[in-house]
N, C-alpha and C positions, 0 to 999 in steps of 0.2 A: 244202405239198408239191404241189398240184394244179398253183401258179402259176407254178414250178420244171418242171414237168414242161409246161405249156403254151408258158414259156419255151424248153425244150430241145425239144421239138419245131418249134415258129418257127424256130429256127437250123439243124434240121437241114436243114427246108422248104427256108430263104433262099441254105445253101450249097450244095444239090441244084439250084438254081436259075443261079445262080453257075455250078457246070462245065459245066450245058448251054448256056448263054450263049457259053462258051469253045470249045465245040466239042467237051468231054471229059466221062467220064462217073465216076463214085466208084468208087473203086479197088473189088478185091473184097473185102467181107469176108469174114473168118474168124478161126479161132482158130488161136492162135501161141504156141507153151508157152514159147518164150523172151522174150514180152515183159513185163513186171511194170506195170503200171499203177497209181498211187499214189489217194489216195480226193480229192484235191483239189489243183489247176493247176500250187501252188508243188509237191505232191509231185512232179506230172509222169510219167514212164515211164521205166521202164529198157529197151533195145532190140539188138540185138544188133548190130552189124558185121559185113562182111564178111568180115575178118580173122578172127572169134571172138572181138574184146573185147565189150564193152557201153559203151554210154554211157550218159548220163541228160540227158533233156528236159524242165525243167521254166519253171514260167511265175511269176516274180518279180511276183504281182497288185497291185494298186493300188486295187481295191474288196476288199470282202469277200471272203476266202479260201473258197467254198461249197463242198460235197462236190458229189461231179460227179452228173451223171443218167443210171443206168445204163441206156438203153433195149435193151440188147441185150447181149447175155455182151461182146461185142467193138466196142460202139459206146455213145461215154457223149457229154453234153456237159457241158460246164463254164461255166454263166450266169454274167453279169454281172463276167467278169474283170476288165472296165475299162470305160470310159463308153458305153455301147450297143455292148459287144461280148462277144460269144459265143464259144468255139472247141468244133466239132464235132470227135471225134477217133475215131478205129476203130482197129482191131486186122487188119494184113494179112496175107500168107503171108510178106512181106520184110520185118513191122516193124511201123511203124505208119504214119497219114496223120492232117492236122489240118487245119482250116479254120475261118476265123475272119469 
């Protein structure tokens, strides 16, 4: 678990690194009563639209399917999706935001 969570903090680190490089900063978190977050990539997220449908975003993995690391009610990430790749995901006022 330790590994997992050392894991999921690095990636948050390297994507927080990443928007400042770009010139942009992470969206704002918070909590979102219409978003559903699944416990692991290929679940994904259910999100709302504009319209008032929902969709679903999930991630067809290719390593181990892992339960994600919840560091925060609205911020988890999901180790080792695919060959040295991580995706950081949060919980916005519009939805959601990922970063990989």
């Amino acid at each position: 678990m330790r590994h997992a969570r050392d894991g999921a903090a690095a990636a948050m680190s390297a994507a927080s690194r990443i928007l400042v490089a770009r010139g942009k900063n992470e969206p704002q978190e918070m909590e979102n009563p219409d978003v559903a977050w699944g416990q692991r990539a290929r679940d994904g997220v259910w999100v709302p639209t504009r319209d008032g449908q929902r969709i679903h975003l999930g991630i067809d993995v290719a390593a181990a399917d892992t339960v994600a690391q919840v560091l925060r009610p609205s911020l988890r990430v999901f180790v080792g999706v695919d060959v040295d790749t991580d995706i950081v995901a949060q919980t916005t006022a519009a939805g959601c935001a990922c970063s990989r």
